[in-house]
NUZAPA-781542 format. One record per atom (N, C-alpha, C): residue number from 0; residue in three letters; atom name; x, y, z. Coordinates in steps of 0.001 Angstrom, whole numbers, plus 500000, padded with zeros to 6 digits. Layout:
N
ATOM|NUM|Ala|CA|X|Y|Z $
...
END
This chain:
184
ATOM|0|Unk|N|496049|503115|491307 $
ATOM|0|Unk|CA|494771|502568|490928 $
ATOM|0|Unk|C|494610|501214|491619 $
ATOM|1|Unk|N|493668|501125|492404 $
ATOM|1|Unk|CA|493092|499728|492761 $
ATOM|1|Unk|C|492860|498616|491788 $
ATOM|2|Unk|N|493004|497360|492523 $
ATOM|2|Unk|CA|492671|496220|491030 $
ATOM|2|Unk|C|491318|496031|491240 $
ATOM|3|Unk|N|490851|495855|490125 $
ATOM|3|Unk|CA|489376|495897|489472 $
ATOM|3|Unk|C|488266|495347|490305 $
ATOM|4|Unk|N|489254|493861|490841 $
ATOM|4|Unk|CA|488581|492723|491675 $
ATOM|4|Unk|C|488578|492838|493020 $
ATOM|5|Unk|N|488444|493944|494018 $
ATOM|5|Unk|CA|487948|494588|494909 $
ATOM|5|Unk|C|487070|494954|495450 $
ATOM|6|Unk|N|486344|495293|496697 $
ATOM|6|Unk|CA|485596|496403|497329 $
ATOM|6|Unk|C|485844|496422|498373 $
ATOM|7|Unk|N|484768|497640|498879 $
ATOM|7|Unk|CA|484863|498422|500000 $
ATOM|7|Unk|C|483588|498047|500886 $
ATOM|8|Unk|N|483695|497190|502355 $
ATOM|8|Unk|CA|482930|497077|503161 $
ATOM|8|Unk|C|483017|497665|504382 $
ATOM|9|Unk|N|482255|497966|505102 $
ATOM|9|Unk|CA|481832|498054|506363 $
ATOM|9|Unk|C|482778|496802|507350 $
ATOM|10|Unk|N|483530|497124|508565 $
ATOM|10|Unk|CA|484043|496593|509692 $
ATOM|10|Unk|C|484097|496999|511001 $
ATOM|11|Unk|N|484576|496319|511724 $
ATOM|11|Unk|CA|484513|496750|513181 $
ATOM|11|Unk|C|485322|498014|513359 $
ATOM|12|Unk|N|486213|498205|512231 $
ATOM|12|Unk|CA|487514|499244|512209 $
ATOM|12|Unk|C|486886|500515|511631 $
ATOM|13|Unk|N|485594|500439|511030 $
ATOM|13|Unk|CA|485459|501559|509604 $
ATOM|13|Unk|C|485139|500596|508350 $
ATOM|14|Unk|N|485400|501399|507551 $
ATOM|14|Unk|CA|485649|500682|506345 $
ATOM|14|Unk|C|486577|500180|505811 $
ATOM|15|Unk|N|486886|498900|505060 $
ATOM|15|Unk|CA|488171|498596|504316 $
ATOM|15|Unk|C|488127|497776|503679 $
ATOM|16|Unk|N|489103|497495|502511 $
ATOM|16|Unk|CA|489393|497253|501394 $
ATOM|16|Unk|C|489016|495469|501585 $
ATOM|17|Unk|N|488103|494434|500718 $
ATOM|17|Unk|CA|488241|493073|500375 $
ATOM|17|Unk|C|488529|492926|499209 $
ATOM|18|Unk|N|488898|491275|498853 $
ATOM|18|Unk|CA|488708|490664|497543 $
ATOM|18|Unk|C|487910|490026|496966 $
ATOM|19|Unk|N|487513|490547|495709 $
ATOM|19|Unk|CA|486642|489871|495430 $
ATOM|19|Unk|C|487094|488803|494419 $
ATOM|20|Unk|N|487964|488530|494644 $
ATOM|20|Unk|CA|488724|487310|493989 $
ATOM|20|Unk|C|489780|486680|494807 $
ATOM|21|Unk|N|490419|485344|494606 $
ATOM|21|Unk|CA|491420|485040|494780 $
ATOM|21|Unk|C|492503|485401|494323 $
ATOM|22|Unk|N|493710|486158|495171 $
ATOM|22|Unk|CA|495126|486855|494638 $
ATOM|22|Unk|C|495965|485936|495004 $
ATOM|23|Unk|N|497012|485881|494603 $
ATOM|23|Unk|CA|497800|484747|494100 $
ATOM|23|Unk|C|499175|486260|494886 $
ATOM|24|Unk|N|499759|485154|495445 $
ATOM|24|Unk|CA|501262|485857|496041 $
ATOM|24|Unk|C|501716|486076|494666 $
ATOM|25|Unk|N|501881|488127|494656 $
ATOM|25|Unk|CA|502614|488398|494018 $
ATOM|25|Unk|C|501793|489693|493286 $
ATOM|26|Unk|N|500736|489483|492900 $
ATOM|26|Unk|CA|499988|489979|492559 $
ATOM|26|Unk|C|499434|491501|492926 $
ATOM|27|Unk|N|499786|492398|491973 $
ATOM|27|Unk|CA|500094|493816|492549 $
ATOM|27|Unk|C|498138|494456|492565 $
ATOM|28|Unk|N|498039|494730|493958 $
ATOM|28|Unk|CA|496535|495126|494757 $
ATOM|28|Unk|C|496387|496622|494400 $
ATOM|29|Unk|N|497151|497646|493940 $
ATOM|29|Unk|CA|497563|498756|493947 $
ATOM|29|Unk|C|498703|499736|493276 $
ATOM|30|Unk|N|497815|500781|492592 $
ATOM|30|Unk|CA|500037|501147|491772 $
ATOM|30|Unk|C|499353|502350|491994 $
ATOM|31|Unk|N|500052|503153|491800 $
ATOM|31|Unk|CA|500054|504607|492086 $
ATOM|31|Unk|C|500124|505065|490543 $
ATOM|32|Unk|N|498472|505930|490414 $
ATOM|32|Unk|CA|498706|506637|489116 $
ATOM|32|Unk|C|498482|508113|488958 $
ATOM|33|Unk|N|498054|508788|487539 $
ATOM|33|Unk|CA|498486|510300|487463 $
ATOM|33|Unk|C|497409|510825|488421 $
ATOM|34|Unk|N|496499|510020|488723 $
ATOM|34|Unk|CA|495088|510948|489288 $
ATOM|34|Unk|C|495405|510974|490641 $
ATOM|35|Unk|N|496034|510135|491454 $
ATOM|35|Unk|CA|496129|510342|492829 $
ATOM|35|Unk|C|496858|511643|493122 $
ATOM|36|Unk|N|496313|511868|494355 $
ATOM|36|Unk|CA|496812|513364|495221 $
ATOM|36|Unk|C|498335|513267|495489 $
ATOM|37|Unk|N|498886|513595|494867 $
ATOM|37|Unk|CA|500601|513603|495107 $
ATOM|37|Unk|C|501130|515219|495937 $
ATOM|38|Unk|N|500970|515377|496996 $
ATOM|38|Unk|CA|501315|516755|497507 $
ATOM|38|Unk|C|502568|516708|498459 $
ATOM|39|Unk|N|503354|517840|497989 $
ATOM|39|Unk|CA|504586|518560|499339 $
ATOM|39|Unk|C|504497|518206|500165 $
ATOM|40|Unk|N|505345|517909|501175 $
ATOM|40|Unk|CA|505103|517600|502621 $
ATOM|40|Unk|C|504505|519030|503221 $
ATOM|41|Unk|N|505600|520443|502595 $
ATOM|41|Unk|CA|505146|521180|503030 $
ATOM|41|Unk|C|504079|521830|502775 $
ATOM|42|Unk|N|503546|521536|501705 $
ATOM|42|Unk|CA|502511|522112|501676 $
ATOM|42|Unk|C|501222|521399|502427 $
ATOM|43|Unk|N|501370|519983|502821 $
ATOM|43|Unk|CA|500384|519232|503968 $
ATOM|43|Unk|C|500634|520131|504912 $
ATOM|44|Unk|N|502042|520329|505485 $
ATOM|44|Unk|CA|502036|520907|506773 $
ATOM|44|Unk|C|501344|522437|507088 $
ATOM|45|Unk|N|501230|523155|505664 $
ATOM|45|Unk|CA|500723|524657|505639 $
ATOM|45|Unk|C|499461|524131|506079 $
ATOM|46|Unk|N|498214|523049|505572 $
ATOM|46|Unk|CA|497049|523114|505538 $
ATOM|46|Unk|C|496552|523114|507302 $
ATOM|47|Unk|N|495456|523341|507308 $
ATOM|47|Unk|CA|494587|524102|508834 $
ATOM|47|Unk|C|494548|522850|509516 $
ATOM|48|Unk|N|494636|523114|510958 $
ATOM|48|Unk|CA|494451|521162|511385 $
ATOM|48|Unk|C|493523|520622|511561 $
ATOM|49|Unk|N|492606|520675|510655 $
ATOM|49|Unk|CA|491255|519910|510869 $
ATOM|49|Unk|C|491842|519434|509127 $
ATOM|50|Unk|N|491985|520287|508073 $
ATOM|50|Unk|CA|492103|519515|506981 $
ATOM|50|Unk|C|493270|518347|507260 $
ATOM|51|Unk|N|494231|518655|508380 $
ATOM|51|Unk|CA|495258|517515|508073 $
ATOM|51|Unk|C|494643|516397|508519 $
ATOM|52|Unk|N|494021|516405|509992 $
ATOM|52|Unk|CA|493505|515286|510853 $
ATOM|52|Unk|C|492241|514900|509795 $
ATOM|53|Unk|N|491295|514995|509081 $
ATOM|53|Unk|CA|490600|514547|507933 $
ATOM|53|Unk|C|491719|513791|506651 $
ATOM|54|Unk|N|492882|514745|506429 $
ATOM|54|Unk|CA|493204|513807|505325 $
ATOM|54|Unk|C|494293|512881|505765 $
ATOM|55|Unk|N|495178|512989|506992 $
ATOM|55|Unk|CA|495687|511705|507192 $
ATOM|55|Unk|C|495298|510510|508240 $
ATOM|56|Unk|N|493692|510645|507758 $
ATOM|56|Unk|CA|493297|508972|507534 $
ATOM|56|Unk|C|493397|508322|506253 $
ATOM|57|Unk|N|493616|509417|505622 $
ATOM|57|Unk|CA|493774|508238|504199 $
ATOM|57|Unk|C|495616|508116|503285 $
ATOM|58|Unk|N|495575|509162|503781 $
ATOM|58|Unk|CA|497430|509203|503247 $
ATOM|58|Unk|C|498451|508503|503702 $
ATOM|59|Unk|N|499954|508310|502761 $
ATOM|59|Unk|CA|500538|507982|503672 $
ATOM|59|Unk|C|502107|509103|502829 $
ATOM|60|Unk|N|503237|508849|503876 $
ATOM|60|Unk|CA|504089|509712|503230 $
ATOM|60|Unk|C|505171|508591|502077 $
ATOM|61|Unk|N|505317|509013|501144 $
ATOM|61|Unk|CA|506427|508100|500118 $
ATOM|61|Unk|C|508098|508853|500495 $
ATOM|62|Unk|N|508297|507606|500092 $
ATOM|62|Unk|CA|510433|508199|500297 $
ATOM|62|Unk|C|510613|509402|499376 $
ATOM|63|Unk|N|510095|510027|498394 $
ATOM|63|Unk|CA|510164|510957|498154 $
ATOM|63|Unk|C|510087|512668|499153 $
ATOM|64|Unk|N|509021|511893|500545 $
ATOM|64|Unk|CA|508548|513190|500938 $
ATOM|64|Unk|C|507259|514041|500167 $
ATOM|65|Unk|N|506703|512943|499511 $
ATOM|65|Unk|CA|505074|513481|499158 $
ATOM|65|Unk|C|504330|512809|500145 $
ATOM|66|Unk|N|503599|513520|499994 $
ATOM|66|Unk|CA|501811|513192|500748 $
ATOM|66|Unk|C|501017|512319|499628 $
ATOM|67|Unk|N|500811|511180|499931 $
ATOM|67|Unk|CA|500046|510513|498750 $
ATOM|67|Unk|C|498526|509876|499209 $
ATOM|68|Unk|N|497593|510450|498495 $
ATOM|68|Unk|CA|496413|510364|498486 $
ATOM|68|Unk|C|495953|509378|497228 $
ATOM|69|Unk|N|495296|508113|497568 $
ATOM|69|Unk|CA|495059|507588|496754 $
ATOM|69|Unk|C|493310|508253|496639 $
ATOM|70|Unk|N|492849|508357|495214 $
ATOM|70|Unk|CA|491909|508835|494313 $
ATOM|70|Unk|C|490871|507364|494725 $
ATOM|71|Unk|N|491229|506678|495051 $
ATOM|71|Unk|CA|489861|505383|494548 $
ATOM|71|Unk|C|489529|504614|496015 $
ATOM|72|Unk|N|489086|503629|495965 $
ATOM|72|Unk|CA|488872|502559|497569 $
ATOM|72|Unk|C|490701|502060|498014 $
ATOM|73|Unk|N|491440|502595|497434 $
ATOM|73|Unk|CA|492656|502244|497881 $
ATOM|73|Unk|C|492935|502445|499181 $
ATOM|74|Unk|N|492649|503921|499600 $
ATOM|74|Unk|CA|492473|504773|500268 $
ATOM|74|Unk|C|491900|503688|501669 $
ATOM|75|Unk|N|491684|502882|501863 $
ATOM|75|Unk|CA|490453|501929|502398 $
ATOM|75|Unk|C|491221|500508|503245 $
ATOM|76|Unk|N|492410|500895|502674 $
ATOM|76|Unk|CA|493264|499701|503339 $
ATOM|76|Unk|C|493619|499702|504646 $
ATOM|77|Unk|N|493108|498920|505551 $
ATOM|77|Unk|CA|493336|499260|507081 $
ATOM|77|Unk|C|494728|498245|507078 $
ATOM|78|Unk|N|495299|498561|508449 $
ATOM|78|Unk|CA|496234|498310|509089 $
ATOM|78|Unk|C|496307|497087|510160 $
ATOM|79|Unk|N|497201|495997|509913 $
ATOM|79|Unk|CA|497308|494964|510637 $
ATOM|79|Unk|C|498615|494674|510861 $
ATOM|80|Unk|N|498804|494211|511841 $
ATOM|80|Unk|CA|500038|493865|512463 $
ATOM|80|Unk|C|500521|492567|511508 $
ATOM|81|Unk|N|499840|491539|510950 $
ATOM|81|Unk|CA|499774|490622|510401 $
ATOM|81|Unk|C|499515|490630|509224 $
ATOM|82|Unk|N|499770|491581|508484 $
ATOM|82|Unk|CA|499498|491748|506867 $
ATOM|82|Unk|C|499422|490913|505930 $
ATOM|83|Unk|N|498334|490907|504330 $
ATOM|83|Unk|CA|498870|489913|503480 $
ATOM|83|Unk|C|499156|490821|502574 $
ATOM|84|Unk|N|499437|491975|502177 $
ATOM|84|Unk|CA|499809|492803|501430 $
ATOM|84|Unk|C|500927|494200|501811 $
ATOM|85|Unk|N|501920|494492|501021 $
ATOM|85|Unk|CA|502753|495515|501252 $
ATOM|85|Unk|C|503534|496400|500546 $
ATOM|86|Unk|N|504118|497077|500517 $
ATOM|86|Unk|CA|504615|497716|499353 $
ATOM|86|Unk|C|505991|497284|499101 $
ATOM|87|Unk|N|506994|497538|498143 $
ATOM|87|Unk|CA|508282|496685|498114 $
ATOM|87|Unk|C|509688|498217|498845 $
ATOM|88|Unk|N|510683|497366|498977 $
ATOM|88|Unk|CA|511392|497963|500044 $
ATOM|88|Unk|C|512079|499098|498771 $
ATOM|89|Unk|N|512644|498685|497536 $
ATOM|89|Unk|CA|512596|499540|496358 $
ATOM|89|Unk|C|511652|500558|495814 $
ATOM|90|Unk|N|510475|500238|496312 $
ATOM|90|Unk|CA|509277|501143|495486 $
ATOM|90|Unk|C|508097|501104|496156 $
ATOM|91|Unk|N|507882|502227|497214 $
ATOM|91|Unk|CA|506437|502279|497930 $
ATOM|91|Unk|C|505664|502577|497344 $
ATOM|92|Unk|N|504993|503069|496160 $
ATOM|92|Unk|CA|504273|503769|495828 $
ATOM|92|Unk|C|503135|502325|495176 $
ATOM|93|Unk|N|503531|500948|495324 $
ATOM|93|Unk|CA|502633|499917|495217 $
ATOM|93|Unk|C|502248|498513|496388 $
ATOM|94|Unk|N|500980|498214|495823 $
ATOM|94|Unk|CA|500712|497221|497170 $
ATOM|94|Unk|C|500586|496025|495823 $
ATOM|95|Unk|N|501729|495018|497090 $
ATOM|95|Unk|CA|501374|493511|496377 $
ATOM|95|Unk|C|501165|492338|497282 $
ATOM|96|Unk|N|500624|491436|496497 $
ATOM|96|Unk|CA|499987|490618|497658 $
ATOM|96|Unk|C|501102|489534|498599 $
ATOM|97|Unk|N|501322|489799|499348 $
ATOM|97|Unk|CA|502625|488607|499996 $
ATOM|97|Unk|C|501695|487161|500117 $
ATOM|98|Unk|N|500989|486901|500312 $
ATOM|98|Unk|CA|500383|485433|500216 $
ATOM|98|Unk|C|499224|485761|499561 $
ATOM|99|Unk|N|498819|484270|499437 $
ATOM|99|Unk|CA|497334|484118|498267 $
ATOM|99|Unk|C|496409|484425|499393 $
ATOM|100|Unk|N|495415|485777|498960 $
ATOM|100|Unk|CA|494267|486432|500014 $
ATOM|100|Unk|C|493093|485384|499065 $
ATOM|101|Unk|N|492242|484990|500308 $
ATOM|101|Unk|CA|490828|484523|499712 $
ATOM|101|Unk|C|490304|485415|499311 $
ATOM|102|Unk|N|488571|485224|497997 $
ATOM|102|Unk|CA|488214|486056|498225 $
ATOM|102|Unk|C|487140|485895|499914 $
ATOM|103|Unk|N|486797|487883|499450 $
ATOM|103|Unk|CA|485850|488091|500755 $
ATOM|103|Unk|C|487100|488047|502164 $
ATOM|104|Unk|N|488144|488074|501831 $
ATOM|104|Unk|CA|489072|488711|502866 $
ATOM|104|Unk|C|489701|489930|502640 $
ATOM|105|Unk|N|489404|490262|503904 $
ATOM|105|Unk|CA|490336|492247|503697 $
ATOM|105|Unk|C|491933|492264|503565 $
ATOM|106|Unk|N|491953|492970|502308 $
ATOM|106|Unk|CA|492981|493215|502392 $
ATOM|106|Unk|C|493847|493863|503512 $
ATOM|107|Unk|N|494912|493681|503858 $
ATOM|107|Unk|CA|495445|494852|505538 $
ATOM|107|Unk|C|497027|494918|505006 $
ATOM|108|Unk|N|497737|495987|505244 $
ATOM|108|Unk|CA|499225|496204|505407 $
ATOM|108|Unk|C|499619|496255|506458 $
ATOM|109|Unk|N|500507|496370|506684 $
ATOM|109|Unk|CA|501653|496993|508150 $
ATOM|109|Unk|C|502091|498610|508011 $
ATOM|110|Unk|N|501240|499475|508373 $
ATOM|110|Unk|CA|501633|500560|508351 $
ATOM|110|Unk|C|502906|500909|508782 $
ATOM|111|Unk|N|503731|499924|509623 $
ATOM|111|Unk|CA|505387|500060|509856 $
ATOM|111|Unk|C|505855|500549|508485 $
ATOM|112|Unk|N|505776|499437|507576 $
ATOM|112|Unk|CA|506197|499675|506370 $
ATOM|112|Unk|C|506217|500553|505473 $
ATOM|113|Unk|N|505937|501628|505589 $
ATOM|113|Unk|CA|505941|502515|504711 $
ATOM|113|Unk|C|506516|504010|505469 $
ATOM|114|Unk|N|506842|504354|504250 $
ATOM|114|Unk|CA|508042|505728|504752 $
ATOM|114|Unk|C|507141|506554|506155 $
ATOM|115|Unk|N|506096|506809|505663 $
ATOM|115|Unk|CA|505712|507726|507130 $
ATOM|115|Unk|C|504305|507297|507305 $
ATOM|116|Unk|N|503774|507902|508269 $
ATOM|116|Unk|CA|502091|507848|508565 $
ATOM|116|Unk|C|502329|509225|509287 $
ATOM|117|Unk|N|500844|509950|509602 $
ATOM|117|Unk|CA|501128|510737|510327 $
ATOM|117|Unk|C|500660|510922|511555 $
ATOM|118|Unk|N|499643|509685|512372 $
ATOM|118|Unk|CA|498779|509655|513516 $
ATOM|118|Unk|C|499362|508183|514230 $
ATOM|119|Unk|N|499660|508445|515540 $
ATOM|119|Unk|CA|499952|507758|516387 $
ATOM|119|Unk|C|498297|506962|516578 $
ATOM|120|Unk|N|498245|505861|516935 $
ATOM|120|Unk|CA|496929|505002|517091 $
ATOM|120|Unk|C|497066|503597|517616 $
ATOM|121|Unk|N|496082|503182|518508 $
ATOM|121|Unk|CA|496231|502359|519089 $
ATOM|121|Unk|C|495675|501055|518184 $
ATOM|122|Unk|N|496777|500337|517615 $
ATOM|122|Unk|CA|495994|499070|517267 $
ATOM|122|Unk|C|495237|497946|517309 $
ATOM|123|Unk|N|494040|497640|516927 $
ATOM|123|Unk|CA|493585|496952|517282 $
ATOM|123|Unk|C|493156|495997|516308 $
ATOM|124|Unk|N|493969|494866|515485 $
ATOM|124|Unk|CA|493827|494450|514733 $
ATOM|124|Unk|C|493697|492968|514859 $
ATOM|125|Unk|N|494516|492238|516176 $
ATOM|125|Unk|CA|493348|490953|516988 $
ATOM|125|Unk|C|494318|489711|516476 $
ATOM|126|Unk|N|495573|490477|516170 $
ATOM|126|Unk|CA|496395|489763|515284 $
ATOM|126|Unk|C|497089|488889|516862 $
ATOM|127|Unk|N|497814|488115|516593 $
ATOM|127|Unk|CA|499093|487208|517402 $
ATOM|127|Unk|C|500243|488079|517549 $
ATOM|128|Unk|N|500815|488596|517022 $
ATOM|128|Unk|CA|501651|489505|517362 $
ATOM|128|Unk|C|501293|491156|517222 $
ATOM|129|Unk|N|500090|491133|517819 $
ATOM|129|Unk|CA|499978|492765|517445 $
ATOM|129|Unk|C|501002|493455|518359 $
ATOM|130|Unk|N|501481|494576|517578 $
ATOM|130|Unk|CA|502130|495876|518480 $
ATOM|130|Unk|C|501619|496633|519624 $
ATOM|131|Unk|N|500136|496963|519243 $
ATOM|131|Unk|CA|499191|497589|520379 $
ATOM|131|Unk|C|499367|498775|520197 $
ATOM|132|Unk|N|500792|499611|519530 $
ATOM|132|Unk|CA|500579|500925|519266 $
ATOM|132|Unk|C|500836|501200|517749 $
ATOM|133|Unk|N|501052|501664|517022 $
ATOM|133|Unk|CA|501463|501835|515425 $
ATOM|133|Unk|C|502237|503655|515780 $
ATOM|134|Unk|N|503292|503813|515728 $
ATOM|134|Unk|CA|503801|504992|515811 $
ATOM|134|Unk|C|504028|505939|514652 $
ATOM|135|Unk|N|504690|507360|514777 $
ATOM|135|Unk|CA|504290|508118|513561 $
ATOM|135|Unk|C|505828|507754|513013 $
ATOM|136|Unk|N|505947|508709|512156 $
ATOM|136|Unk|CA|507332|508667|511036 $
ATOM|136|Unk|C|508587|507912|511210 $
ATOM|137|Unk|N|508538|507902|512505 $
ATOM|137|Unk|CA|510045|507460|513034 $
ATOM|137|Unk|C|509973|506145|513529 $
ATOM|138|Unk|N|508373|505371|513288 $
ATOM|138|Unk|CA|508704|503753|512946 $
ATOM|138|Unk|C|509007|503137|511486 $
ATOM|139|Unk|N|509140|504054|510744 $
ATOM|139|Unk|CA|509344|503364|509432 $
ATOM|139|Unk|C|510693|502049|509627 $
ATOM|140|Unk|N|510059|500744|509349 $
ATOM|140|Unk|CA|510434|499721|509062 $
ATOM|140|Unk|C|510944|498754|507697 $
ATOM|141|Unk|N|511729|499554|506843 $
ATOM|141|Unk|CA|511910|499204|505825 $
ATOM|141|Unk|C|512455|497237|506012 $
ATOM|142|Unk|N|512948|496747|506699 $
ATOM|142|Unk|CA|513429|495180|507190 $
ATOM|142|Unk|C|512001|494381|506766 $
ATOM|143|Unk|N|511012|495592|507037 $
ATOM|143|Unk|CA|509774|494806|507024 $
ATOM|143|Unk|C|509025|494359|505078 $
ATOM|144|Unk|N|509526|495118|504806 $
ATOM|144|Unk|CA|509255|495407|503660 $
ATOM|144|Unk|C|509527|493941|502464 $
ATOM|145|Unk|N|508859|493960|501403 $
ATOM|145|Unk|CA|509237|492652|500768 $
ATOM|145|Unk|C|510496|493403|499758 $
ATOM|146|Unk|N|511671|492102|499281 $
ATOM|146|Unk|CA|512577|493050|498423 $
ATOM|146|Unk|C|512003|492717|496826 $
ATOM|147|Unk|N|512278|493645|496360 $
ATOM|147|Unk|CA|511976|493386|494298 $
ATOM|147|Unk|C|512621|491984|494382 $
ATOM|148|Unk|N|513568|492250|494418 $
ATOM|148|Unk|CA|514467|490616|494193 $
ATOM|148|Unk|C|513811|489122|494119 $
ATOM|149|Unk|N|513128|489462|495693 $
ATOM|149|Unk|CA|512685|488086|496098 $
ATOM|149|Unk|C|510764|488009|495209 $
ATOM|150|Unk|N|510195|488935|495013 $
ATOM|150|Unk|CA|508881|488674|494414 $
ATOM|150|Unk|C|509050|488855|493125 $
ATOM|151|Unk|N|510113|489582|492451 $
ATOM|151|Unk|CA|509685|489711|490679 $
ATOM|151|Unk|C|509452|488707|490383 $
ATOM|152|Unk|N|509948|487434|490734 $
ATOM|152|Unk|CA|509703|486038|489675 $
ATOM|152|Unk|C|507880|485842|489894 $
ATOM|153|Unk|N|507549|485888|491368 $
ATOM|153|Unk|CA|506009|486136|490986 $
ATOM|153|Unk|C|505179|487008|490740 $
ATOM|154|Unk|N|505753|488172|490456 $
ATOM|154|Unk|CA|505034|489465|489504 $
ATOM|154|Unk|C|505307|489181|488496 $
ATOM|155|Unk|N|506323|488587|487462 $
ATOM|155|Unk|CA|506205|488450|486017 $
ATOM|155|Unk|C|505778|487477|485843 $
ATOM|156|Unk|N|504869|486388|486595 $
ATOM|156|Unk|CA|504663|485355|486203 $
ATOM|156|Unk|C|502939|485261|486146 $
ATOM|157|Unk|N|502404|486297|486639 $
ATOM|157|Unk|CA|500680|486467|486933 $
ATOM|157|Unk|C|500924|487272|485908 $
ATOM|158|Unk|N|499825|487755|485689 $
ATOM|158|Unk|CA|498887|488415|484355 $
ATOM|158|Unk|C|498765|489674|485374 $
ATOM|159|Unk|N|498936|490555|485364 $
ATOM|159|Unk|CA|499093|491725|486343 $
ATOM|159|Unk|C|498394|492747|485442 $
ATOM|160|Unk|N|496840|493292|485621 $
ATOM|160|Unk|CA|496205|494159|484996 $
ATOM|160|Unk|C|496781|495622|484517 $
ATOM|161|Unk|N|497172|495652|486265 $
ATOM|161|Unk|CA|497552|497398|486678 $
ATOM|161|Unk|C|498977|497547|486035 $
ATOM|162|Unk|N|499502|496758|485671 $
ATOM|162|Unk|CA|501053|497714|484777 $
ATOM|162|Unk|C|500523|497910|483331 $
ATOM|163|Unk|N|499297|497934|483413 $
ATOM|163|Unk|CA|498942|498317|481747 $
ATOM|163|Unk|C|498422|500069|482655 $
ATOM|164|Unk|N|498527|500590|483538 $
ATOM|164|Unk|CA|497584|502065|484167 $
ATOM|164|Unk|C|499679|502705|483714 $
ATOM|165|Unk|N|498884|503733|482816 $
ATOM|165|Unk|CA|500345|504460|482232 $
ATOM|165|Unk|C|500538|505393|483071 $
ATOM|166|Unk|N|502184|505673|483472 $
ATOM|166|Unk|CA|502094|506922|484672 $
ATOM|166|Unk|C|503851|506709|484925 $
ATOM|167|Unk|N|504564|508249|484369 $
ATOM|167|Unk|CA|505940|507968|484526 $
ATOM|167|Unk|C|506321|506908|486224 $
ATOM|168|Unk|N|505870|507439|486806 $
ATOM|168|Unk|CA|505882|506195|488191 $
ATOM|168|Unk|C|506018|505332|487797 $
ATOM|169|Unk|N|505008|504484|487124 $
ATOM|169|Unk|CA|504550|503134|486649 $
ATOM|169|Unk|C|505961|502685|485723 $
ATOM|170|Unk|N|506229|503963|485017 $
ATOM|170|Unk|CA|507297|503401|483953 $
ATOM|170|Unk|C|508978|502842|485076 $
ATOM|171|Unk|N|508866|503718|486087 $
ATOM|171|Unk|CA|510056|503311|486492 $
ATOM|171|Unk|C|510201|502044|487271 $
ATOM|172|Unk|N|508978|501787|487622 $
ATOM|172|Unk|CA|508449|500627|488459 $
ATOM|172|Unk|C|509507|499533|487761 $
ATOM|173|Unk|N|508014|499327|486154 $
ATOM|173|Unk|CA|508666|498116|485374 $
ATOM|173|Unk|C|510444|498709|484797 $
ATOM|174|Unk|N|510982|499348|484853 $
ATOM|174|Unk|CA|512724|499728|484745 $
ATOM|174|Unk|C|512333|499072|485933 $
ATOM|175|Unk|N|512725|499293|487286 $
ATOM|175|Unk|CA|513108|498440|488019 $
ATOM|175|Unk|C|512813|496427|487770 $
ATOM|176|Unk|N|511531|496177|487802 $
ATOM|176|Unk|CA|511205|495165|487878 $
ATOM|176|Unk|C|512049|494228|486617 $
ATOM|177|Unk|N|512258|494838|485408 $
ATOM|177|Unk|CA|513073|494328|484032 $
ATOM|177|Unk|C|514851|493964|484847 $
ATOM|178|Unk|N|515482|494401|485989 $
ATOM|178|Unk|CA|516532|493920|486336 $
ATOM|178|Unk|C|516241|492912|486881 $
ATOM|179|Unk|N|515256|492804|487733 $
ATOM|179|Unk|CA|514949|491275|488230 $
ATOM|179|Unk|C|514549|489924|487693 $
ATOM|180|Unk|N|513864|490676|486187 $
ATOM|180|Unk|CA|513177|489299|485189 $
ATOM|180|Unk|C|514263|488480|485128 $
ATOM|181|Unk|N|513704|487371|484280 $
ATOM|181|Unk|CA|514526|486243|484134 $
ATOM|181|Unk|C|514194|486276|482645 $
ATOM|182|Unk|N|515192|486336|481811 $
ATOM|182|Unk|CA|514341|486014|480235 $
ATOM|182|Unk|C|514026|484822|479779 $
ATOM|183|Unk|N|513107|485250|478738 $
ATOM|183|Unk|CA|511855|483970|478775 $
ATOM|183|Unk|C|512526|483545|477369 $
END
């Protein structure tokens, strides 16, 4: 589920994800709940190739080996070499904010980061260190990734909407995140 304080505009890229608030490093942009498209790898791979090339613009693959389709403007998050948001190297299935995004700035990830993608594409994101290419499965960059370790102290310390969205996922999330707290 997307956080509340979001939308979806028009860019030079397509469409993609802004804030409509100020996020504060740490601050989770995204969690994965019961409604999103959670599918087989193999069963992506059975579908016809026009349904795949339609649905992986919006998917990406999790360390599980699902196909994950986010249900809402999540779906909307373009790709930058220079990201302020990412998923953690413990648990892809959420986006949190690595620095404080203004609002009225797009949110962007590093598609390195995450277990798979499935379309090779030329980037063009205008960044200082862009790559220029974004490759398929076999760039997964976990180094890139933020660790639980180093952000729980600023995930338990914001008011975080989305760990109230119930979803065994969600439950193992916070099990993970409860080894990192600090008690209060």
């Amino acid at each position: 589920m997307i956080h509340p304080d979001t939308y979806v505009q028009h860019t030079p890229k397509g469409l993609g994800l802004f804030a409509r608030k100020r996020f504060l490093r740490g601050e989770i942009l995204w969690i994965i709940d019961d409604i999103d498209l959670k599918m087989p790898l193999l069963t992506h791979q059975a579908l016809d190739p026009l349904q795949q090339q339609k649905l992986n613009i919006y998917c990406y693959l999790d360390y599980q080996h699902r196909v994950i389709v986010p249900w809402d403007e999540g779906k909307y998050v373009n790709h930058s070499c220079a990201p302020n948001s990412t998923g953690l190297l413990e648990y892809d299935n959420i986006s949190i904010a690595l620095r404080d995004i203004e609002p009225d700035e797009e949110i962007v990830e590093d598609y390195y980061c995450y277990y798979g993608h499935f379309e090779t594409f030329t980037c063009k994101c205008g960044a200082a260190n862009c790559r220029g290419t974004i490759d398929q499965v076999d760039s997964y960059r976990p180094d890139l990734r933020l660790r639980l370790e180093d952000i729980a102290p600023d995930i338990m310390s914001l008011n975080q909407p989305l760990l109230a969205v119930q979803s065994a996922e969600n439950a193992s999330f916070l099990s993970l995140l409860q080894r990192y707290s600090i008690p209060v």
